[in-house]
C-alpha positions as CSV (number, residue, x, y, z in Angstrom):
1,X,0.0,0.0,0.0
2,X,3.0,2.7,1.2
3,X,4.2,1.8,-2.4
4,X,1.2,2.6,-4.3
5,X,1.1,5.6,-2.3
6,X,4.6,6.8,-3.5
7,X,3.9,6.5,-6.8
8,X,1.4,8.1,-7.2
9,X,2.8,11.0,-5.7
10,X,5.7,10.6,-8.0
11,X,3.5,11.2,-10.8
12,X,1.7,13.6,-9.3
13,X,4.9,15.6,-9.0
14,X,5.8,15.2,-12.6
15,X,2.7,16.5,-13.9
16,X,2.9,19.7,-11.5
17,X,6.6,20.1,-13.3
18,X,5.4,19.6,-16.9
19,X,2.4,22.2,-16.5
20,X,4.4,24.7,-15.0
21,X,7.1,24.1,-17.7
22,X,4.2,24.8,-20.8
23,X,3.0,27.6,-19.5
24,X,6.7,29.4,-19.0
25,X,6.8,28.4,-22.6
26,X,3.4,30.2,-23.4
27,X,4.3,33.3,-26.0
28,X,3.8,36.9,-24.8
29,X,0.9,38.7,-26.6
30,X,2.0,41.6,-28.9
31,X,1.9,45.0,-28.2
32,X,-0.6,47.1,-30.0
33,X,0.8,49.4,-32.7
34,X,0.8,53.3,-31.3
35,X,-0.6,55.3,-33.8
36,X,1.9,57.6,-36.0
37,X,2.2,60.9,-34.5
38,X,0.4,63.8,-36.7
39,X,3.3,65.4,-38.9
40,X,3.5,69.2,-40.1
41,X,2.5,67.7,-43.6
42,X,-0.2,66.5,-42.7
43,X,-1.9,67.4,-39.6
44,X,-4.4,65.5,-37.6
45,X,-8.4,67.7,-37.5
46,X,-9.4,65.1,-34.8
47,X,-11.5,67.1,-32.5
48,X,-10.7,67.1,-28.6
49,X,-12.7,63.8,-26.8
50,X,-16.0,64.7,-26.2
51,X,-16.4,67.2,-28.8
52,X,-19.2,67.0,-31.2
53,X,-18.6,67.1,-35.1
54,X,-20.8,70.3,-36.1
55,X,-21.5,69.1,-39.3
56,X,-21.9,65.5,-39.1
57,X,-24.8,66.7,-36.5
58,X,-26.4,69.1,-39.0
59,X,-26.2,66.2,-41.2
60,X,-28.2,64.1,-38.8
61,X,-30.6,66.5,-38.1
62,X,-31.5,67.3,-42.0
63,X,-31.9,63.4,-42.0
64,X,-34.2,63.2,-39.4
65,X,-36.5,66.1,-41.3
66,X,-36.2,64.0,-44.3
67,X,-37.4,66.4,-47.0
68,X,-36.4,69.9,-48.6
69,X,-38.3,72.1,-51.0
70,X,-36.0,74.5,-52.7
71,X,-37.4,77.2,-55.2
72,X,-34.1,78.0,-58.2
73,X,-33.8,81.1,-60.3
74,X,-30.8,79.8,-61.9
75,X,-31.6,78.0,-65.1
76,X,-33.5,74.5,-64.6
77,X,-30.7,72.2,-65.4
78,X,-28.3,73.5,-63.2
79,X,-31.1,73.3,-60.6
80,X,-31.9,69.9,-60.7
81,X,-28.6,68.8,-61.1
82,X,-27.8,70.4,-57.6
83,X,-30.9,68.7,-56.4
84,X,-30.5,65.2,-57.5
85,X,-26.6,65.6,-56.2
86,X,-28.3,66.8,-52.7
87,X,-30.3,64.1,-52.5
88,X,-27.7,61.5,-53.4
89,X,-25.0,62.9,-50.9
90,X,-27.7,63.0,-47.8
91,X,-30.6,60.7,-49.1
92,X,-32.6,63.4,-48.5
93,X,-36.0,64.1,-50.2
94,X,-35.8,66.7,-52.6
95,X,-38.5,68.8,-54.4
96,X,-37.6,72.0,-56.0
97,X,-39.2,74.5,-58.9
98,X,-37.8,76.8,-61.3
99,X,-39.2,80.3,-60.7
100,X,-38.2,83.8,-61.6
101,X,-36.8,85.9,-58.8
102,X,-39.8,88.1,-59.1
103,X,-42.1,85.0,-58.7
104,X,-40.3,83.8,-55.7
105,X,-40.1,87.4,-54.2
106,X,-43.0,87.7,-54.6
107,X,-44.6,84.3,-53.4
108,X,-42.6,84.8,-50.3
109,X,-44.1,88.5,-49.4
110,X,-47.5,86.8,-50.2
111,X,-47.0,83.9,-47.5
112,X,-45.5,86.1,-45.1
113,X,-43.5,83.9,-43.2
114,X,-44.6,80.5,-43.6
115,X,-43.1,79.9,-46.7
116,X,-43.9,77.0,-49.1
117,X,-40.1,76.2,-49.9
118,X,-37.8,75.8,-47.1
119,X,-34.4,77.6,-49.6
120,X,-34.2,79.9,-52.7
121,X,-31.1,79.2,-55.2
122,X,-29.9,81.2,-57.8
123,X,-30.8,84.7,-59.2
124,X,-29.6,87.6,-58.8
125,X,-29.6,89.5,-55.1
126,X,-31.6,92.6,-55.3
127,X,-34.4,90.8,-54.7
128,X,-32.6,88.5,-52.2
129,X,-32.1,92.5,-50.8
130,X,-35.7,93.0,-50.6
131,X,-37.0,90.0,-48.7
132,X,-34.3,90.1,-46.4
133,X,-35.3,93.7,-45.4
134,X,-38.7,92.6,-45.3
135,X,-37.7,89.7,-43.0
136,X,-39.0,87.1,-44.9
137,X,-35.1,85.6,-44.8
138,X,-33.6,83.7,-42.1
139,X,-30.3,84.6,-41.0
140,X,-27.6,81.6,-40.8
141,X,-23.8,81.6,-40.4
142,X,-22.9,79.0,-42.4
143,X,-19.5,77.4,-42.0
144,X,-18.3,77.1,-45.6
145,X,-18.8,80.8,-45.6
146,X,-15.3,80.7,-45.0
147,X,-14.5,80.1,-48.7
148,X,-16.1,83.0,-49.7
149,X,-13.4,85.6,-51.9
150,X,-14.8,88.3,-50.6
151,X,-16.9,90.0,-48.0
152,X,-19.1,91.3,-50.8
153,X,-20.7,87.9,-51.9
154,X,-22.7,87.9,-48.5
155,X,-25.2,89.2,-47.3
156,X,-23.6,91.6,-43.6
157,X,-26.3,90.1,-41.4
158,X,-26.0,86.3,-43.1
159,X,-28.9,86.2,-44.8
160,X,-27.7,85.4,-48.3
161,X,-24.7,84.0,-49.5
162,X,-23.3,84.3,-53.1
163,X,-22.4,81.6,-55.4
164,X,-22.0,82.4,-58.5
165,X,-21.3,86.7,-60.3
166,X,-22.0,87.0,-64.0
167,X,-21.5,90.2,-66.2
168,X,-24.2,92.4,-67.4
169,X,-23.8,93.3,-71.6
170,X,-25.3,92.2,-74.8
171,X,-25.8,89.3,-77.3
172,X,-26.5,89.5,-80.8
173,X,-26.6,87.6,-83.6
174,X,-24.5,88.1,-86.2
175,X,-26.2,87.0,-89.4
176,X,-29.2,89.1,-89.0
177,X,-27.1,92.3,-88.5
178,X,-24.9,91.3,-91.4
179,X,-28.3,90.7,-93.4
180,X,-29.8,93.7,-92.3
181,X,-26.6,95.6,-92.8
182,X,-26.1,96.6,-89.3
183,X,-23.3,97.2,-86.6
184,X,-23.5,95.3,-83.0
185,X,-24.0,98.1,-80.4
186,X,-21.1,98.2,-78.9
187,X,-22.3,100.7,-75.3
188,X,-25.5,101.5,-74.2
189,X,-26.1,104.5,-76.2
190,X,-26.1,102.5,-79.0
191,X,-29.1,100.7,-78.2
192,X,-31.4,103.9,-78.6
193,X,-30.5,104.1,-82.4
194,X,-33.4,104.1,-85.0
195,X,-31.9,101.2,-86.6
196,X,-32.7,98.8,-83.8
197,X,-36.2,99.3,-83.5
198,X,-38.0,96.4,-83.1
199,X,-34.7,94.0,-83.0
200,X,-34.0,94.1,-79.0
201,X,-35.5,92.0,-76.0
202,X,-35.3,92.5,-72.7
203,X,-36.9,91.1,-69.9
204,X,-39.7,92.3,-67.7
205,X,-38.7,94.8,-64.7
206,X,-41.4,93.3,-62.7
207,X,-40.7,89.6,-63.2
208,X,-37.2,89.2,-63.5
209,X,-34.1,90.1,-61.4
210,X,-32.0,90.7,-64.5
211,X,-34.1,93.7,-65.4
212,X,-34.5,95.2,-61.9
213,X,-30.2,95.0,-61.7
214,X,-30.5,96.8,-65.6
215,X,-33.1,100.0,-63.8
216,X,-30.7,99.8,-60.9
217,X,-27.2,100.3,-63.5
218,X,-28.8,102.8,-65.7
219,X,-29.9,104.9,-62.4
220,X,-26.3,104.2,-60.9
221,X,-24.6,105.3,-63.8
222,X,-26.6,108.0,-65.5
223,X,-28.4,109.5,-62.5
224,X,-32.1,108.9,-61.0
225,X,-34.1,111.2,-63.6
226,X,-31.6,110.7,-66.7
227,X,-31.6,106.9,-65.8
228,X,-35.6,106.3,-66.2
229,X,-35.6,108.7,-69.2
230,X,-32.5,106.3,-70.7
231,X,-35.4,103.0,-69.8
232,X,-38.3,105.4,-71.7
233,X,-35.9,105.9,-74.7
234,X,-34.6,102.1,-74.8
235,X,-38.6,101.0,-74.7
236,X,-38.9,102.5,-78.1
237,X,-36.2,99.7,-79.9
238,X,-37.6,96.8,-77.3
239,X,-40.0,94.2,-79.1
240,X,-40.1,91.8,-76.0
241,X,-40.1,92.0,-72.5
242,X,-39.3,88.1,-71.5
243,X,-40.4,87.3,-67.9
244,X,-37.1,85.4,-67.1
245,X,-33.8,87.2,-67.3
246,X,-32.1,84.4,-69.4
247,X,-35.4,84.6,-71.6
248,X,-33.5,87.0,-74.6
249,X,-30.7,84.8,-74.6
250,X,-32.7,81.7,-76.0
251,X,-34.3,83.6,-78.5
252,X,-31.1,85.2,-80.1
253,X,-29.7,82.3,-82.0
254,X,-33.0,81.8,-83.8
255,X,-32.8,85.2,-85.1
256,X,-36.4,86.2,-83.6
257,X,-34.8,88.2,-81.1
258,X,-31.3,90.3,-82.9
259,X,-30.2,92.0,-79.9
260,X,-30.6,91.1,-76.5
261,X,-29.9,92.2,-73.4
262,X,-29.1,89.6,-70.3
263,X,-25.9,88.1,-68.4
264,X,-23.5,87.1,-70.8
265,X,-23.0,83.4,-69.3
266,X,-26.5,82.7,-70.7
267,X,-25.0,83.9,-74.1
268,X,-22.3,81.4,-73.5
269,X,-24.9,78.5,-73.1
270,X,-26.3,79.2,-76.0
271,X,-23.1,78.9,-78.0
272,X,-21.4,76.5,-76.7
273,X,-24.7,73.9,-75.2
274,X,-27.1,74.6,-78.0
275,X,-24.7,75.3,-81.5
276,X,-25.6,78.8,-82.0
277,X,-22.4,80.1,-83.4
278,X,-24.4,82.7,-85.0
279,X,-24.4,84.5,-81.2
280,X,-21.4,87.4,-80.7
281,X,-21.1,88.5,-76.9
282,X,-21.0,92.3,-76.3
283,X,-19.3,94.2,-72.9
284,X,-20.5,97.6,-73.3
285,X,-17.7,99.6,-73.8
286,X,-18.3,102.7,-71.1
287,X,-18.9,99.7,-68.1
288,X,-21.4,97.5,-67.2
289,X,-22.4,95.7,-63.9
290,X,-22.6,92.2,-62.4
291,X,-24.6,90.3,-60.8
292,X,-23.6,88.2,-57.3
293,X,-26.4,85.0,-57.7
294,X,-27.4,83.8,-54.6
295,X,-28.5,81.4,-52.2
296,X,-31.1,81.9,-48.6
297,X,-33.3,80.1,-45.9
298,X,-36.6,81.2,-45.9
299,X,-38.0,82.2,-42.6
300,X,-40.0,80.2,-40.8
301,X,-38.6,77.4,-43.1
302,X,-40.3,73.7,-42.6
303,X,-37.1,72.1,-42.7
304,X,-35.0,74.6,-41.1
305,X,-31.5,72.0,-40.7
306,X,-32.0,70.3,-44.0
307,X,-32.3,74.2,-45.3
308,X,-29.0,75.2,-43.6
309,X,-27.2,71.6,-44.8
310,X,-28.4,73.2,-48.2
311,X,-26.3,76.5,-47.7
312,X,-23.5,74.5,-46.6
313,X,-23.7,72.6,-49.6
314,X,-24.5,75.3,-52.0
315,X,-21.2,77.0,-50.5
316,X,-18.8,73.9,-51.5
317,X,-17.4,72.7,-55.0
318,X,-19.8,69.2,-54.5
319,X,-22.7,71.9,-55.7
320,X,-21.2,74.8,-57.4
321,X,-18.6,73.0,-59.7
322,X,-21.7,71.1,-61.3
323,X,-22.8,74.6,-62.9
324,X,-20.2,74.5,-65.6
325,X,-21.5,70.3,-67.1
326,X,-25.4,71.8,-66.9
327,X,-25.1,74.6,-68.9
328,X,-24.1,77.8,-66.4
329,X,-20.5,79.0,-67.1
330,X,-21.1,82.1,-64.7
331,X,-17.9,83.2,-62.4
332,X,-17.7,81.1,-58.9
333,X,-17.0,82.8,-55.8
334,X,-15.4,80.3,-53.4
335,X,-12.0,80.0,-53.5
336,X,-11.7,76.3,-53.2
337,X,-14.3,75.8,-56.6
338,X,-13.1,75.2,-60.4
339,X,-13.5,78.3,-62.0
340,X,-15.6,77.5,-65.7
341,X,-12.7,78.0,-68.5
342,X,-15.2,79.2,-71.3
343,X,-16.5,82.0,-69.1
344,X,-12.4,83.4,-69.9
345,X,-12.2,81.8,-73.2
346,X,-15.1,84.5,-74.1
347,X,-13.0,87.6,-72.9
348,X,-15.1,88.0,-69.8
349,X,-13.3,89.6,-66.4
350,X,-15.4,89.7,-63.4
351,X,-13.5,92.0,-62.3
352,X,-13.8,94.8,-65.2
353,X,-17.0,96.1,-64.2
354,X,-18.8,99.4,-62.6
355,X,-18.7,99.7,-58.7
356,X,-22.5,98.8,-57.9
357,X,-24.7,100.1,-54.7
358,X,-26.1,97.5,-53.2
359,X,-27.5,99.7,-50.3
360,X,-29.0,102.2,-53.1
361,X,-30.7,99.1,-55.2
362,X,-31.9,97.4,-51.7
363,X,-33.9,100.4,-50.3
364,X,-35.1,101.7,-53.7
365,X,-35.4,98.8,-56.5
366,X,-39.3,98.5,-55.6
367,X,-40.3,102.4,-56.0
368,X,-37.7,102.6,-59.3
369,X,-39.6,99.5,-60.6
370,X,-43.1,101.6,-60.0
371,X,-41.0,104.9,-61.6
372,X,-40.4,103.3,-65.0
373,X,-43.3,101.2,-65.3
374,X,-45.3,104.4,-65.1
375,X,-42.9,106.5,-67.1
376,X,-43.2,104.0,-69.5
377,X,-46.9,104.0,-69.5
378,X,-46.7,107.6,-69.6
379,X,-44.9,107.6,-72.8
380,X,-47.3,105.6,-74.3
381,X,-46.0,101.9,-73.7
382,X,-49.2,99.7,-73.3
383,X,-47.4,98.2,-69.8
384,X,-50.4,95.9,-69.5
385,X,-50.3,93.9,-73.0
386,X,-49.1,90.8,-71.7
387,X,-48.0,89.4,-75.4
388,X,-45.2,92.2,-75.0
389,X,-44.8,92.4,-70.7
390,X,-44.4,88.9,-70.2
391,X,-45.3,87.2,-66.9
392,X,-45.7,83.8,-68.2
């Protein structure tokens, strides 16, 4: 028995010895690779622990709302190609409507802060100006403001921000001068010659934000009285008033409209998007102006965070470099976009152009829209024949 005993102590013993000999022999784990420290070439934008990501909680908050109705007076292509890109980016629901400046402006006054859009897009800012004195804007300070190239392309209290300028002048097509014998007006005093009656389109002051910026140049650069009196002379050569700025510009390379008068990126479209070779651009030679194009929240928005994730958007290349593939070669005004290479190809300098009031245009565009329609009347324009005052 004291034999049977020992031995099986014995192995006992050697099995203690074995198990303590595997698990000196067991391999040490790893250690974990420490991440690289951040070099000067490239920096780490990891925010301190704790710290929320501003815009990755806009972005949740637009998602939550789901939906965003956006009203553009830029031209329609351009529009919905920043709307379907919107919607892809965010999956958010996207409805949207191509409407004059007028039209919106005046929408917006009608519904008097509850708005049936949420944003506005494109179009020039006097009218922008008007509803954001009215207080039918809502101010936001958008982050990718930043990017902005100047102070001028926004609005001082944040309730527009630029996107786009484009220069004021002339297009004209060339094989109906040359058949007609005529010179291209070269200035604006050109356009009150006898020999243009009938041949120029413009479009309607009340409608369109083109026309309202032309009342607002003319005033700026001939003076209040000699500025109306310039529209009254100008009426007598004018055939059509369209309702949408861009409307002359469609109707020039067809030859139904000889001379018109509109931004000159529309004039680019036409030549370059549609074949019109026929179309010869025009800076008037004594200084023109430009517009800043625009974008805004509408106060008391529906969707007021998928509205700002718009103006975010609308200020980044994602939105504003799709302008030049859909037809819009105006000026950008962000200095991280792609600047369109046609708008320079055609000679145009955003920079050559008349200083413009914005603070004179803002406080007085509505009574100088009332001062020239009835001018106009009062020189014996029929301002209420809608075949020639467009509004549809």
């Amino acid at each position: 028995m004291k034999k049977v005993l020992a031995l099986l102590l014995s192995l006992a013993l050697v099995f203690s010895l074995c198990a303590c000999g595997g698990a000196k022999e067991q391999p040490k784990e790893e250690p974990k690779d420490e991440p690289a420290a951040p070099t000067e070439e490239a920096p780490t934008e990891e925010a301190p622990a704790g710290e929320a990501d501003p815009m990755a909680e806009l972005i949740a908050q637009a998602q939550a709302e789901g939906e965003l109705v956006v009203y553009g007076s830029c031209e329609e292509e351009y529009l919905a190609a920043a709307c379907q890109h919107f919607e892809e980016l965010y999956g958010i629901k996207v409805s949207y409507q191509r409407l004059s400046t007028g039209e919106v402006s005046a929408k917006i006054e009608e519904e008097n802060g509850n708005p049936s859009a949420d944003v506005w897009f494109g179009g020039t800012t006097d009218p922008y100006n008007v509803c954001a004195a009215e207080g039918l804007l809502e101010s936001y300070e958008a982050m990718n403001a930043s990017h902005l190239t100047k102070d001028a392309y926004k609005n001082a209290d944040n309730m527009w921000y630029g996107i786009y300028t484009g220069i004021l002048g002339f297009m004209v097509n060339t094989d109906e001068l040359n058949r007609l014998g005529l010179e291209a007006p070269q200035d604006w005093p050109d356009l009150l010659k006898e020999e243009y009656k009938g041949l120029i389109w413009l479009s309607n002051y009340n409608t369109a934000g083109t026309a309202k910026l032309v009342i607002n140049t003319m005033i700026q650069k001939y003076g209040h009285d000699e500025g109306i009196q310039y529209l009254c002379d100008l009426d007598k050569n004018i055939e059509v008033y369209t309702k949408s700025g861009s409307g002359p510009s469609k109707n020039v390379g067809t030859g139904e409209c000889v001379i018109g008068i509109g931004f000159l990126h529309d004039g680019i479209t036409q030549i370059l998007d549609n074949g019109y070779d026929n179309i010869s651009l025009v800076i008037p030679s004594s200084g023109t102006s430009c517009e800043i194009g625009a974008t805004a929240i509408f106060k008391g928005a529906a969707h007021p965070a998928a509205a700002r994730l718009w103006i975010e958007y609308a200020l980044s290349p994602e939105c504003v470099n799709l302008a030049a593939n859909n037809g819009s070669y105006q000026f950008l005004v962000l200095d991280n976009a792609t600047q369109p290479q046609a708008a320079y190809d055609f000679g145009l300098d955003p920079n050559n152009v008349m200083d413009y009031d914005f603070e004179d245009a803002t406080a007085n565009i509505k009574t100088y829209v009332s001062e020239v329609m009835t001018a106009l009347a009062e020189n014996g324009a029929d301002t209420a024949d809608e075949s020639r005052f467009q509004i549809a």
